[in-house]
C-alpha positions as CSV (number, residue, x, y, z in Angstrom):
1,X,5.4,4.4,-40.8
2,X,6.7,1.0,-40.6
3,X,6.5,-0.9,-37.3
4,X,10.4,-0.5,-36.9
5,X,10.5,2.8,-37.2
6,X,7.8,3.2,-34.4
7,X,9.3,1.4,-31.8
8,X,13.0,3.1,-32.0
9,X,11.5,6.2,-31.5
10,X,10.5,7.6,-28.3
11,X,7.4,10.0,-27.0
12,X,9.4,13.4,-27.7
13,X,10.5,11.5,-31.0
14,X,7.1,10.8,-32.1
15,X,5.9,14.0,-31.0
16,X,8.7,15.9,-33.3
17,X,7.4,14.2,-36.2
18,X,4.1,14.5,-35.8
19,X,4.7,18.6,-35.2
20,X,6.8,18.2,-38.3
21,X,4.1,16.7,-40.4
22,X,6.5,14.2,-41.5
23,X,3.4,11.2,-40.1
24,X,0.2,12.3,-39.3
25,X,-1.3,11.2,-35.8
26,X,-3.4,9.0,-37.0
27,X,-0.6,7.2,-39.1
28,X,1.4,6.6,-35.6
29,X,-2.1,5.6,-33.7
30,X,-2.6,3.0,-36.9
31,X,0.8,1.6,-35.9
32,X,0.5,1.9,-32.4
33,X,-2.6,-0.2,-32.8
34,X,-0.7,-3.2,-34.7
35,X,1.9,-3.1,-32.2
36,X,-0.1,-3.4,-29.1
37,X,-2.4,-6.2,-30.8
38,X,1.4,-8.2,-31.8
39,X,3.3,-7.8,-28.6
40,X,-0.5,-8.8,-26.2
41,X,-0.3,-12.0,-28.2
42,X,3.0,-12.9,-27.1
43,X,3.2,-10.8,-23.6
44,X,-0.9,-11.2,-22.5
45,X,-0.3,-7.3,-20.9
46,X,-3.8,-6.5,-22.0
47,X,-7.0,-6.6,-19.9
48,X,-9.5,-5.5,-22.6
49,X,-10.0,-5.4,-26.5
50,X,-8.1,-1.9,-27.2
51,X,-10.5,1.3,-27.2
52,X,-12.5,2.2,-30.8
53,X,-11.6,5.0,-30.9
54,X,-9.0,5.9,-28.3
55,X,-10.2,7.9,-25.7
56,X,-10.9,11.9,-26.1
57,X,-7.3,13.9,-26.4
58,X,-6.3,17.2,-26.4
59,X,-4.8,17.5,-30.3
60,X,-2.8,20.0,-29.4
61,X,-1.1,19.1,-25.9
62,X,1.9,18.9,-25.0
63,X,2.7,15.4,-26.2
64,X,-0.1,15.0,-28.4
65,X,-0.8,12.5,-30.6
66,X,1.3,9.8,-28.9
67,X,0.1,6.5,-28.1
68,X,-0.6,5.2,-24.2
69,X,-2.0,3.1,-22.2
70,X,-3.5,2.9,-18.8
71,X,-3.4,0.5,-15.8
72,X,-6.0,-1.7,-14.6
73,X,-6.1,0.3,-11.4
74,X,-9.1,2.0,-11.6
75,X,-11.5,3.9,-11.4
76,X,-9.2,6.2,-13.8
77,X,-11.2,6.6,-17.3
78,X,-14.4,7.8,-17.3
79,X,-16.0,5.2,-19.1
80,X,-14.1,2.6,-18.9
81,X,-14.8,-0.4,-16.9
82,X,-11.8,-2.1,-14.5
83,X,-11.1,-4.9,-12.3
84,X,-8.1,-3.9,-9.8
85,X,-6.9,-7.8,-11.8
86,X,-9.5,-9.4,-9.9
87,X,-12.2,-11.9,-10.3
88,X,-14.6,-11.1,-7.8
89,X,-14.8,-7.4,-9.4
90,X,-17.3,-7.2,-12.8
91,X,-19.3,-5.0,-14.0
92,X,-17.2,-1.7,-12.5
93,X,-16.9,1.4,-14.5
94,X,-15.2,4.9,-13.7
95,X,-18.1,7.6,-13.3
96,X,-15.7,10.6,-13.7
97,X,-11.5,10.8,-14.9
98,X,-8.9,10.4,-12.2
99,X,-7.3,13.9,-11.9
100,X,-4.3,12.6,-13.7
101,X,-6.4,11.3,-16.4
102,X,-7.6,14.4,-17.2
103,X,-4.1,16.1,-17.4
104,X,-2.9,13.0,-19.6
105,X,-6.0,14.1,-21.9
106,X,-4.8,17.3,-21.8
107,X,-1.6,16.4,-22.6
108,X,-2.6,15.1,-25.8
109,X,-2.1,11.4,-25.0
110,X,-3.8,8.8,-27.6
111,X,-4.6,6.5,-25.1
112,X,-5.4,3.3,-26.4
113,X,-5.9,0.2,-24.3
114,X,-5.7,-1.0,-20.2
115,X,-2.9,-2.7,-18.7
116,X,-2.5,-6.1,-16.3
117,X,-2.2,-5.6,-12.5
118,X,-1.7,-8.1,-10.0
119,X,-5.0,-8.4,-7.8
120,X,-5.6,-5.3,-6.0
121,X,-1.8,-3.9,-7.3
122,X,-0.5,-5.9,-3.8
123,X,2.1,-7.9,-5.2
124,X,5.6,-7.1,-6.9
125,X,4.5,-10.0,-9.6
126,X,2.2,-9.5,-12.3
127,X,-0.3,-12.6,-12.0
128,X,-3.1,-12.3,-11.7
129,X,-5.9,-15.6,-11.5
130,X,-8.4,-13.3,-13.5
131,X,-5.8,-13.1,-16.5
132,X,-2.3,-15.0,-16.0
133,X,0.1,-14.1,-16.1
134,X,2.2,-10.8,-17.8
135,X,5.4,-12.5,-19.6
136,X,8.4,-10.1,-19.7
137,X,10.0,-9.9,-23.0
138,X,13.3,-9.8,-22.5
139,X,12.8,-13.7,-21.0
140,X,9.2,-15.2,-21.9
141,X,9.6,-17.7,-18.8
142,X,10.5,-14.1,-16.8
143,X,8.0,-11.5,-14.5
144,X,7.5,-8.2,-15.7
145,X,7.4,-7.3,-11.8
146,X,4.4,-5.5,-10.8
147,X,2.4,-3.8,-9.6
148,X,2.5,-2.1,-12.9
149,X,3.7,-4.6,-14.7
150,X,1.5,-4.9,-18.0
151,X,2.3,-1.5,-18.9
152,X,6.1,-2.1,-18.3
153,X,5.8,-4.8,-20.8
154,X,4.3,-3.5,-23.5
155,X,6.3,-0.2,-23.4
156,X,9.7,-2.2,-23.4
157,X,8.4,-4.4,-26.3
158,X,8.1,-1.2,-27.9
159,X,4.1,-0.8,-28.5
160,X,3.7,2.4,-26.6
161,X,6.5,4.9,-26.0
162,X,5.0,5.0,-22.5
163,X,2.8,3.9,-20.5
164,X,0.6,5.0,-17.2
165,X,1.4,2.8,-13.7
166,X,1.5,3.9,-9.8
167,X,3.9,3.3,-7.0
168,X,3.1,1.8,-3.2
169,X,6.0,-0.1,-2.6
170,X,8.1,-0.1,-5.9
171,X,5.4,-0.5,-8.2
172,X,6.7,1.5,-11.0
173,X,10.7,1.1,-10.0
174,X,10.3,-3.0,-9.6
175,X,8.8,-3.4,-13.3
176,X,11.1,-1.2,-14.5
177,X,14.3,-3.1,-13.2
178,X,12.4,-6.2,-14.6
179,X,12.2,-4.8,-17.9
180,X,14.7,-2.8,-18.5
181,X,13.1,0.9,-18.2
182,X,13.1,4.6,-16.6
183,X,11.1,3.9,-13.9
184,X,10.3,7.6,-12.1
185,X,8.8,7.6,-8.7
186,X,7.8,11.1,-8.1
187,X,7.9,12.9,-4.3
188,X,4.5,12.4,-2.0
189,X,2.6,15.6,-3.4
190,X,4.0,16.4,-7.2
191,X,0.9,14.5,-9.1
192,X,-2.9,14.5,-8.1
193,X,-4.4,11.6,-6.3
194,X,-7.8,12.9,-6.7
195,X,-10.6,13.6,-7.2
196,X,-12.3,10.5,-5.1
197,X,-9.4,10.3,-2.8
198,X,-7.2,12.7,-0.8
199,X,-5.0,10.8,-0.4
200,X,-4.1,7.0,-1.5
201,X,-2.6,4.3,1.0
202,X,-2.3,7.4,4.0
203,X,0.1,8.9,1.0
204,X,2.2,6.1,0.6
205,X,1.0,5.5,-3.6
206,X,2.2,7.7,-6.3
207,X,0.7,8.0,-9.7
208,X,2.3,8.4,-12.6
209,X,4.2,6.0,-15.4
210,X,6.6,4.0,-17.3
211,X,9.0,5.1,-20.2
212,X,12.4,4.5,-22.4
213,X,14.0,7.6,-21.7
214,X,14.9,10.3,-19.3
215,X,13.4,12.9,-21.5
216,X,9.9,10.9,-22.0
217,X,9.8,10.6,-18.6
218,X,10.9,14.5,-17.8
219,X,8.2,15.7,-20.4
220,X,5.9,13.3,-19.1
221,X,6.4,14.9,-15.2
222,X,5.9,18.8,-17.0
223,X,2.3,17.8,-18.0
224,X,0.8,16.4,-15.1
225,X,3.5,17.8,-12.2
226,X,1.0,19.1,-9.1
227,X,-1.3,19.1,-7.0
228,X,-4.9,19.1,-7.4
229,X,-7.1,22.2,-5.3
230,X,-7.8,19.9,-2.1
231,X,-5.2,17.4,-2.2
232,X,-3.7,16.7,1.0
233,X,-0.1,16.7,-0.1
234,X,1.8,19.3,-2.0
235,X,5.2,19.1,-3.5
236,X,7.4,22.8,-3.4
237,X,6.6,24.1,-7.2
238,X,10.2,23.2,-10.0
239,X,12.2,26.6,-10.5
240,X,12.0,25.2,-14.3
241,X,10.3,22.9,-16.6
242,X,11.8,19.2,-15.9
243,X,12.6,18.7,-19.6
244,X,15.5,21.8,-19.2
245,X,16.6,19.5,-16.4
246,X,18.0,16.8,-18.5
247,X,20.2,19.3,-20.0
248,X,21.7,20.8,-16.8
249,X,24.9,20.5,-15.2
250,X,23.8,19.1,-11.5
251,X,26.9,20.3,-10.3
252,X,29.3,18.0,-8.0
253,X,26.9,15.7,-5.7
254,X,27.5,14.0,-2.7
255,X,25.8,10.7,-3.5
256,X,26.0,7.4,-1.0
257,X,25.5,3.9,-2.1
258,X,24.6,0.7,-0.6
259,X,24.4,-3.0,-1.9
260,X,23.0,-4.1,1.5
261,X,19.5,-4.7,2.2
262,X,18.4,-3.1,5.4
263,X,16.2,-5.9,6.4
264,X,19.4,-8.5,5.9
265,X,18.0,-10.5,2.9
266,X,20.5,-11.6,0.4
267,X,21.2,-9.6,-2.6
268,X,21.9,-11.4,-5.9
269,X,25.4,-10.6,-6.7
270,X,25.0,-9.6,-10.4
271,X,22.9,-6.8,-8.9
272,X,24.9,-5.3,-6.4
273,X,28.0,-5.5,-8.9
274,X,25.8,-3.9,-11.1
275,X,25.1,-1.1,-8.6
276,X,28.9,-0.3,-7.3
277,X,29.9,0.2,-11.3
278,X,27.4,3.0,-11.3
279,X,28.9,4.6,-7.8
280,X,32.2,4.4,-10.0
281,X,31.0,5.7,-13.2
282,X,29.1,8.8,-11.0
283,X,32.5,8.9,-8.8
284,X,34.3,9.1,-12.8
285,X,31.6,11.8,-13.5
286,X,33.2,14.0,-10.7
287,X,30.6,13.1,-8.0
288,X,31.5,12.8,-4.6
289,X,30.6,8.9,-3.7
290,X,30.8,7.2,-0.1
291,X,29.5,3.9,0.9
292,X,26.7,4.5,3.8
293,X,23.0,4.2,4.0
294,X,20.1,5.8,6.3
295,X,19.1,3.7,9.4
296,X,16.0,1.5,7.8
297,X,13.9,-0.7,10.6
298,X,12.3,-3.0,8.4
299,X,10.3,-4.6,11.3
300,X,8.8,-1.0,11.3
301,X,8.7,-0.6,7.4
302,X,6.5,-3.7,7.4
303,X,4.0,-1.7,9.9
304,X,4.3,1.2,8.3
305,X,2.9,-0.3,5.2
306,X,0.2,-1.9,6.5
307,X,-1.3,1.4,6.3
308,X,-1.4,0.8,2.5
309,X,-2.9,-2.3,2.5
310,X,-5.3,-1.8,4.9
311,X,-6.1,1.7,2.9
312,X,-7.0,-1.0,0.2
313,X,-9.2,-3.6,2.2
314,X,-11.0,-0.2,3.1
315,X,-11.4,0.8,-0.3
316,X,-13.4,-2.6,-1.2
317,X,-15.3,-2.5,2.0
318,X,-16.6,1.0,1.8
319,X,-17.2,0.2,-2.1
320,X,-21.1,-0.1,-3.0
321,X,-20.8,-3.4,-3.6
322,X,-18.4,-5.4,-1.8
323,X,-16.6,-8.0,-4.0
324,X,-17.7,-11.9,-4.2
325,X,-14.6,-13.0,-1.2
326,X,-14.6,-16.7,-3.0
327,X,-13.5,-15.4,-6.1
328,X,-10.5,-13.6,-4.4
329,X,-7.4,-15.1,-4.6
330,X,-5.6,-15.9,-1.0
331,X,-3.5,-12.7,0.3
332,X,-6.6,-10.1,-0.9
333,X,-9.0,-12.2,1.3
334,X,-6.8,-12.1,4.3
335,X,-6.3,-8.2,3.6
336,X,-9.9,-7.7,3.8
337,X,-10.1,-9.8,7.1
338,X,-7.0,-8.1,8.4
339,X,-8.7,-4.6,7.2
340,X,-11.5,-5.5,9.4
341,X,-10.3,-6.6,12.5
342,X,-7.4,-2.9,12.5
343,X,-8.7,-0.5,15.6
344,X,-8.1,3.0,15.6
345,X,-5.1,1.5,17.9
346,X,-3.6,-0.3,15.0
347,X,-3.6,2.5,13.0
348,X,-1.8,5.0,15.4
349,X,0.5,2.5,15.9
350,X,1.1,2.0,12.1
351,X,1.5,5.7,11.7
352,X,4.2,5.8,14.5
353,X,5.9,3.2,13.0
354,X,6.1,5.1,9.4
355,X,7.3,8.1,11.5
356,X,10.3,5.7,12.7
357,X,11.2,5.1,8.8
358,X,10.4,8.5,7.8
359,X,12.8,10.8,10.3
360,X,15.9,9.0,9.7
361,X,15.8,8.9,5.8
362,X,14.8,12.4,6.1
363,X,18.1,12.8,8.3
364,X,20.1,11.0,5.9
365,X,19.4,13.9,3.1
366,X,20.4,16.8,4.9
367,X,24.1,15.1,4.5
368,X,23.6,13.5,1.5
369,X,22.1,14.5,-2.5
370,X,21.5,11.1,-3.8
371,X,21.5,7.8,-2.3
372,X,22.0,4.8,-4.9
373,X,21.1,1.1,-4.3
374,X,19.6,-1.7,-6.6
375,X,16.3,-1.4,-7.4
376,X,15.4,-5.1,-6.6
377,X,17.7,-7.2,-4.4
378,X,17.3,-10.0,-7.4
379,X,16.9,-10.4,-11.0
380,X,13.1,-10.7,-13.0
381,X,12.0,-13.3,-10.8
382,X,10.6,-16.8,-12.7
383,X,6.6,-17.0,-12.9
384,X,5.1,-18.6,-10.2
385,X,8.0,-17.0,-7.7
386,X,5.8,-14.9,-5.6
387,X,2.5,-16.7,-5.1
388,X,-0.6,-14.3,-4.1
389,X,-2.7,-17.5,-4.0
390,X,-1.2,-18.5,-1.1
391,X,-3.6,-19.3,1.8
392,X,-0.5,-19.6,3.8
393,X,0.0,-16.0,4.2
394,X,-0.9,-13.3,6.8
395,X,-0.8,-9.8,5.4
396,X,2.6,-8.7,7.3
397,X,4.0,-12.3,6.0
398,X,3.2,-11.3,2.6
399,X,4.9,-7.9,2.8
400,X,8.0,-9.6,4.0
401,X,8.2,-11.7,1.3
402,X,7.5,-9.6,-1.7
403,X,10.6,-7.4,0.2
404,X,12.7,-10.2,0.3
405,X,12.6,-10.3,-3.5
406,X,12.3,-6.3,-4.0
407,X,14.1,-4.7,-0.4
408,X,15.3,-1.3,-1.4
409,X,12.1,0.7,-3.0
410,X,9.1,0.3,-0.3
411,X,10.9,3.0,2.1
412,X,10.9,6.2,0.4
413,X,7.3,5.3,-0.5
414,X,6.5,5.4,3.1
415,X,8.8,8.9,3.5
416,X,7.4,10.5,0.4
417,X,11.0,10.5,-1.1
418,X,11.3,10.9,-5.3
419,X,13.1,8.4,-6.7
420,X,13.8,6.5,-9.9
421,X,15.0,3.3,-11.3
422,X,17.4,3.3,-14.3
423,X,18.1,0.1,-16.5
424,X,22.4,0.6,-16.2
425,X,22.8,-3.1,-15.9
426,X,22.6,-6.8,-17.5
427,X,22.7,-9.9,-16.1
428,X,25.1,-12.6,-17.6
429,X,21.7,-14.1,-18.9
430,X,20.7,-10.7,-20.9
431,X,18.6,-9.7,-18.3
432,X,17.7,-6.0,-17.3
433,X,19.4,-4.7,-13.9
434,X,17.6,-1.6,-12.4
435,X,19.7,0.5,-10.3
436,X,17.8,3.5,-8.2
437,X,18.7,6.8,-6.9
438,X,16.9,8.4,-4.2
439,X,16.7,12.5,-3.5
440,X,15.6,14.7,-1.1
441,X,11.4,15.6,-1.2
442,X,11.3,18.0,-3.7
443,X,14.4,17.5,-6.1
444,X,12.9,15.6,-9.1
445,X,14.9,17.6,-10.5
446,X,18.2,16.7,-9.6
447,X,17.4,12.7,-9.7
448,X,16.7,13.7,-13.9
449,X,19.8,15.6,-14.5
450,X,21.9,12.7,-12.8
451,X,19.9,9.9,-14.7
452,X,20.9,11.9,-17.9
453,X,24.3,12.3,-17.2
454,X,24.2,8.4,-16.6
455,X,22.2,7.7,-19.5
456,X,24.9,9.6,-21.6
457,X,27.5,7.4,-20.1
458,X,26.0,4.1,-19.9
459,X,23.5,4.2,-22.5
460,X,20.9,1.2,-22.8
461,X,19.1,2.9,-25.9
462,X,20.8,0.0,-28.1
463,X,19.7,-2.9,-26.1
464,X,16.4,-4.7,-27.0
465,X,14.4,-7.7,-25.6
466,X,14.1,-10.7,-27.2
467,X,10.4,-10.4,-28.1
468,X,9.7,-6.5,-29.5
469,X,7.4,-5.2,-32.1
470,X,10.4,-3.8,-34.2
């Protein structure tokens, strides 16, 4: 298989051939390998040499024999050290497998290497002091986004079909609008957070990952999809697997749009043009379309995740030993001294104030199926855009400004909401445009059988970064 080949296919596609015997699994691994080793050189997506051999698989899962990768976000791997991109963390290493590690095992994944992440996943840019930073291949001078933004490189330069990453604030959705993928957000309670955690950021972060397609990311959703025994949050079980989803008629939806950012901040005009020629393409579909929005506070979205972040200064306090504070960089230090000086008071407060985002979105879906919007309010910001090193921040400051460059994703973290970010536009400078739709808790299934529809009409499968192992 020739490194061309690889990269035009996606995880079902590989799959098929593998089941076909037409390239053996350890042919595509062999290839995988090349490409991961061309497009770090170029992209620096990687935190470690790649894994000899790949970690233990299920050969005959699901989706085996395809090649992954996992993010720096650990503990995830048994076995495999991790960082959370900092500094001031060495010599860390995952005891037992995250609960979705072991269904990607199962699943037959070959996974292969671990991913960048900005310091402590707190940032929509992928920076990090420890490494650098990520470069996006569609613009080299570009950020992949982040939190999850290694992996969104490397699976839009076409090294891995797809790639793990996790969602707190638009941490799957934002690298995937920078890079030009399907970036699926599943619903509060539809993958396992454990087993060392019942929940993550008070059940504001998802787990699960980046891919190419609607199907890879469908098929990807039937083998992990649900809830560990003990986890806190459950998800009402699919009538069907998700990969029959892609092929159903969703029927005539009432879908809403919006180009405006709730908390005010401008949105770059290539993106919200972007975003109202998909509310006329679904409106040419035969969808029912109407300009509105749910009632957003963002004064108490802010609030409402601070509960993740102080979740994560928690984390590192409780940990058994408590990283080196020098070697932090700015914003994680003042989350840890923020993370110590929240009362029980804070916290109460902070949950009322997710209540206050939560009720009207959930309001909003009883009228509506769908509600579209850009996925970031601007396009793949320049390196050096959003600065985590800066000691000028407070964490609330921080959150504000990482929403002024990505408003429309953070909310229906904090409500639990599914969503997912599709690449339907292009800049005038060949830039990806992520466009999101947002469903009711529960209906994964009906954001994949719009995102096919739109897939079919406005297909991206032809478009290709500038830097890509093919």
């Amino acid at each position: 298989m020739e490194l061309h080949e690889y990269a035009s296919l996606d995880a079902v596609g590989l799959r098929e051939l593998i089941r076909a015997r037409e390239v053996s699994a350890a042919e595509v691994e062999a290839v995988a390998r090349r490409a991961l080793e061309y497009a770090h050189a170029d992209l620096n997506a990687l935190t470690l040499p790649l894994f000899e051999p790949a970690l233990d698989h299920e050969p005959g899962g699901s989706l085996a024999g395809v090649p992954f990768v996992i993010k720096d976000s650990g503990p995830f791997a048994r076995g495999v050290p991790f960082a959370l991109g900092s500094r001031s963390i060495r010599g860390a290493v995952a005891l037992v497998d995250h609960d979705l590690m072991t269904r990607f095992r199962a699943a037959g994944l070959v996974t292969l290497g671990q991913t960048t992440a900005p310091e402590l996943g707190l940032s929509f840019s992928t920076e990090p002091v420890r490494y650098g930073p990520t470069r996006n291949p569609w613009a080299l001078d570009r950020g992949v986004g982040g939190s999850s933004g290694g992996s969104a490189a490397l699976v839009a330069a076409g090294a891995v079909p797809l790639a793990h990453g996790n969602d707190g604030a638009g941490s799957l959705r934002v690298p995937a609008s920078c890079c030009g993928l399907v970036g699926l957000k599943p619903g509060r309670g539809r993958t396992p957070c454990g087993p060392l955690a019942g929940e993550i950021g008070f059940g504001q972060v998802v787990e699960f990952g980046l891919t190419r397609t609607v199907r890879d990311a469908a098929h990807l959703l039937d083998a992990v999809a649900a809830p560990a025994v003990g986890d806190k949050y459950t998800a009402p079980p699919p009538a069907r697997r998700y990969a029959d989803e892609v092929r159903a008629d969703p029927g005539r939806l009432r879908i809403a749009v919006t180009t405006g950012a709730w908390s005010g901040t401008a949105v770059d005009p290539q993106v919200a043009a972007a975003t109202v020629t998909v509310g006329n393409v679904l409106e040419w579909i035969g969808h029912t379309v109407t300009e509105t929005s749910p009632a957003v506070d963002p004064d108490a979205l802010v609030e409402a995740t601070m509960l993740s972040a102080v979740a994560t200064g928690a984390a590192l306090l409780r940990a058994p030993r408590r990283p080196d504070r020098s070697l932090l960089e700015a914003v994680s230090r003042q989350v840890l001294a923020e993370t110590e000086a929240f009362t029980a008071l804070d916290v109460m407060a902070a949950i009322d104030a997710q209540h206050r985002v939560t009720r009207p979105i959930g309001l909003f879906f009883t009228r509506h199926d769908l509600l579209l919007t850009p996925t970031l309010g601007q396009l793949p910001a320049p390196h050096g855009t959003l600065d985590y090193d800066d000691s000028g921040h407070t964490v609330r400051s921080w959150l504000r400004r990482i929403f002024e460059y990505g408003p429309f994703t953070a909310p229906f973290n904090v409500s639990g909401h599914p969503a997912i970010s599709l690449p339907l536009g292009q800049s005038r400078e060949g830039l990806p445009i992520g466009v999101q739709l947002v469903a009711a808790h529960g209906r994964e299934d009906l954001l994949l059988r719009v995102a096919a529809q739109l897939e079919q009409a406005m297909p991206w499968k032809d478009r290709h970064p500038s830097l890509s192992v093919g």
